[in-house]
C-alpha positions as CSV (number, residue, x, y, z in Angstrom):
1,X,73.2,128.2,134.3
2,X,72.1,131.9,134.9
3,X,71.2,133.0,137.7
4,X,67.7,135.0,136.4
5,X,65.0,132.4,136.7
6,X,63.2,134.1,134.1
7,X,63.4,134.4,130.0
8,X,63.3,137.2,128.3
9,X,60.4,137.4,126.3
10,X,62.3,136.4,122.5
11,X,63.8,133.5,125.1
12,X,60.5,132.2,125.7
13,X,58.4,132.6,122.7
14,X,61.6,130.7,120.6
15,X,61.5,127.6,123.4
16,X,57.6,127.9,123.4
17,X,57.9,127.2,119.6
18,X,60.6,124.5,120.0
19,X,58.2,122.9,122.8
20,X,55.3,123.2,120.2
21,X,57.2,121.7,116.9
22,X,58.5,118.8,119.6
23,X,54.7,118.4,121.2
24,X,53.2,118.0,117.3
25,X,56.1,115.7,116.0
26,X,55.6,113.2,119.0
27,X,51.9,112.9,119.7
28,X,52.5,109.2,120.4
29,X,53.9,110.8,123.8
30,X,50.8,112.6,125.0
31,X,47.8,111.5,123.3
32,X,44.5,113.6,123.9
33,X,46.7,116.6,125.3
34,X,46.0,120.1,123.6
35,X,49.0,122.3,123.2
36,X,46.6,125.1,123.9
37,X,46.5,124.6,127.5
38,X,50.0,123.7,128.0
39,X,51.2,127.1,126.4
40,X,48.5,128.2,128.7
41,X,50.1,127.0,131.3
42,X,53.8,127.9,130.8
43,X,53.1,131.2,130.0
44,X,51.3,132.1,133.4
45,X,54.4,130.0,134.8
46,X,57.8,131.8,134.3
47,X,59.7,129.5,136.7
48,X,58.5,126.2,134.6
49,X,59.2,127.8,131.8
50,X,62.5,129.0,133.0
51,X,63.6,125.4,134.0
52,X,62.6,123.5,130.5
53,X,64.8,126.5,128.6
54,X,67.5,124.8,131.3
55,X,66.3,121.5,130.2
56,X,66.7,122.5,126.5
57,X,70.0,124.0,126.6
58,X,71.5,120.9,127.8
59,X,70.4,118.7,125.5
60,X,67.3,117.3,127.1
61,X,64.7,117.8,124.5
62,X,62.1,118.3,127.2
63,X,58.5,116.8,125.9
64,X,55.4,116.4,127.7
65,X,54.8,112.6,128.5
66,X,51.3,112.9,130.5
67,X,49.1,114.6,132.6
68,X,48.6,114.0,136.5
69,X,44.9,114.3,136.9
70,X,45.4,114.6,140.7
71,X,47.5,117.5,140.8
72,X,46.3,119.5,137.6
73,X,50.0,119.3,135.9
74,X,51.3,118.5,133.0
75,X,54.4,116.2,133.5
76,X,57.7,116.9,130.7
77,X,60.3,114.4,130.9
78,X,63.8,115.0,128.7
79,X,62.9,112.8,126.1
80,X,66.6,113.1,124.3
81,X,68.0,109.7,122.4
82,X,70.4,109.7,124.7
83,X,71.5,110.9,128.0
84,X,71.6,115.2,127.9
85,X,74.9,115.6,126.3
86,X,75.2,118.7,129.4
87,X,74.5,117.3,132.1
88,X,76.8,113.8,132.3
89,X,80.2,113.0,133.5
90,X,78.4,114.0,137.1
91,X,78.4,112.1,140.4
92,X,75.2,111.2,141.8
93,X,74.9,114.0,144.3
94,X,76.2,116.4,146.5
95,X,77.5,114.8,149.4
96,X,79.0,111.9,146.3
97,X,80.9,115.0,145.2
98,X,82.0,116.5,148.5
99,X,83.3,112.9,149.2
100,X,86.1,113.1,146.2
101,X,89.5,113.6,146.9
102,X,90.5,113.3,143.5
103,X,89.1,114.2,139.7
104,X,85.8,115.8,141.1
105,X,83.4,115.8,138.8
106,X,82.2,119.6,138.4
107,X,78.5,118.4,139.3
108,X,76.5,116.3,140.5
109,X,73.1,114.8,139.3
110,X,71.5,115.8,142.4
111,X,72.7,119.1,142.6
112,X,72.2,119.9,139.1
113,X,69.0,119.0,139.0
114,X,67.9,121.5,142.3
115,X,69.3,124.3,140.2
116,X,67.9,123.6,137.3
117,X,64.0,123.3,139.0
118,X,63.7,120.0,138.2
119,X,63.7,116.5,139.7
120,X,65.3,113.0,138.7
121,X,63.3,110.7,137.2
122,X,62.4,107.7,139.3
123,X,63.3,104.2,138.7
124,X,59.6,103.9,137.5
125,X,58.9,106.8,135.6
126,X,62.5,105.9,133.9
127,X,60.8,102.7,132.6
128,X,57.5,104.9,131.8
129,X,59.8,106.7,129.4
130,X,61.3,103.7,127.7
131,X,57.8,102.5,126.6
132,X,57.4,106.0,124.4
133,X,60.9,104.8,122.8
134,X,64.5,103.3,123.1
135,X,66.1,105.8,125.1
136,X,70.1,105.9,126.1
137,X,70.9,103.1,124.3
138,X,74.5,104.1,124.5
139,X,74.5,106.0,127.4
140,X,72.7,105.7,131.0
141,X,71.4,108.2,133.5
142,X,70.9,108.3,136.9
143,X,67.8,107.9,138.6
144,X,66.5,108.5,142.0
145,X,67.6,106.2,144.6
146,X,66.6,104.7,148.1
147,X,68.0,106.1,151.1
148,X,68.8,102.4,152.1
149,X,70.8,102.0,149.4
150,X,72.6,106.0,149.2
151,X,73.7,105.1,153.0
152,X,75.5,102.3,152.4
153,X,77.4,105.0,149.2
154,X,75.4,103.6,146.0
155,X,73.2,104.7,143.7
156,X,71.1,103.9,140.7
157,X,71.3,104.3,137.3
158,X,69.6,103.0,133.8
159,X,69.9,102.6,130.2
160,X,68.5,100.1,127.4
161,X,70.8,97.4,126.2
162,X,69.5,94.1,123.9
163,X,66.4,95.5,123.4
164,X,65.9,95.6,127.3
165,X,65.5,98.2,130.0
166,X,68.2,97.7,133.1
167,X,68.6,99.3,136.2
168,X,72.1,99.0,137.9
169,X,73.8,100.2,140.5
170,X,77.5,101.8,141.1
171,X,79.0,104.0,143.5
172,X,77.8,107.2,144.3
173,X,80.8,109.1,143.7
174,X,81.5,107.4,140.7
175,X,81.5,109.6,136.8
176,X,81.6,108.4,133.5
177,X,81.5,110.7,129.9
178,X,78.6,108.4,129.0
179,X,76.4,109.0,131.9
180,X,74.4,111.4,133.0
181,X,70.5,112.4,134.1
182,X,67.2,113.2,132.6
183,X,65.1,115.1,134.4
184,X,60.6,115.3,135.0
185,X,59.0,118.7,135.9
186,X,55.4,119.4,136.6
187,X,53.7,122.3,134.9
C-alpha cells in the first residue's frame, strides 16, 4: 500500500469511472441513489477516495450498498464474489499476529484494514451484504468480533455455504489461503 493518501488525478478519474460502470451495472444494490452526488462526494473527499482505489486494487470491487440518512454518508462495501483475492491468508488482528511464533501471516485483518481507511464489516452488515447476492461462497472473511469473545483468543468469520449464510468462529491467530476480509467505508 503507498504511503500518499492521495491519487493522482489520472488515478482518480480511472477509479471514479470503474466506481461509475460498477454503480450502473448493480442498481439492485443502491436503488434511488444518484451517482451524481456520490462523485460529488468523492471528489471533495481525497482520503475516501484514496481508500476505495485501496479497496480496488485488492480485489474488493468496492460498490455503494446504501445511504445512512443519520450521518449524510454513502456506505460502499467490497462487493467481490469472493473474499478480496489481496487481502486473505491474514490473522484476525494485530495482537493475533504479534502472538505467532511460527509462519506469521504478513497481515492481519485488523491491521490491514486501519491502513487501508476502512473498517470490517460487522456480523450484521455481513448478512446485509449477502441479501444483494451470494457472496464467498468458496471462501470466507472475517468480520468484526466481540471483545468477550477476542479475550478468550477467537474471532469471527463468515461465508455462504448450501444456499445459507454462516457465521463461525476460529482462532484468532489462525490463516487460511481462502480467507480473508471485506471491508465498509463511509463517504
Amino acid at each position: 500500500m503507498k504511503n500518499n493518501k492521495h491519487l493522482s488525478q489520472e488515478e482518480g478519474e480511472k477509479l471514479l469511472k470503474t466506481l461509475q460502470t460498477r454503480f450502473e451495472k448493480n442498481r439492485h444494490r443502491h436503488q434511488n441513489i444518484n451517482w451524481a452526488e456520490v462523485q460529488t462526494k468523492l471528489e471533495n473527499l481525497p482520503e475516501k477516495l484514496w481508500s476505495l482505489n485501496e479497496m480496488e486494487e485488492t480485489g474488493g470491487e468496492p460498490d455503494v450498498i446504501g445511504y445512512d440518512t443519520k450521518t449524510s454518508e454513502f456506505i460502499f462495501y467490497d462487493c467481490s464474489a469472493e473474499s478480496p483475492k489481496g487481502r486473505r491468508s491474514v490473522c484476525y488482528d494485530p495482537e493475533a499476529l504479534e502472538s505467532r511464533k511460527k509462519f506469521k501471516p504478513k497481515n492481519s485483518a485488523v491491521g490491514m484494514a486501519q491502513e487501508m481507511g476502512i473498517e470490517l464489516l460487522t456480523e450484521e452488515q455481513y448478512r446485509e451484504l449477502q441479501q444483494l447476492g451470494e457472496f464467498d461462497t468458496k471462501t470466507s472473511s472475517w468480520v468484526v468480533t466481540p471483545p468477550e469473545i477476542r479475550e478468550r483468543g477467537g474471532a469471527l468469520f463468515g461465508d455462504r455455504r448450501f444456499g445459507k449464510v454462516f457465521i463461525y468462529h476460529n482462532g484468532a491467530e489462525s490463516y487460511y489461503a481462502a480467507r480473508g476480509f471485506r471491508g465498509c467505508l463511509k463517504v
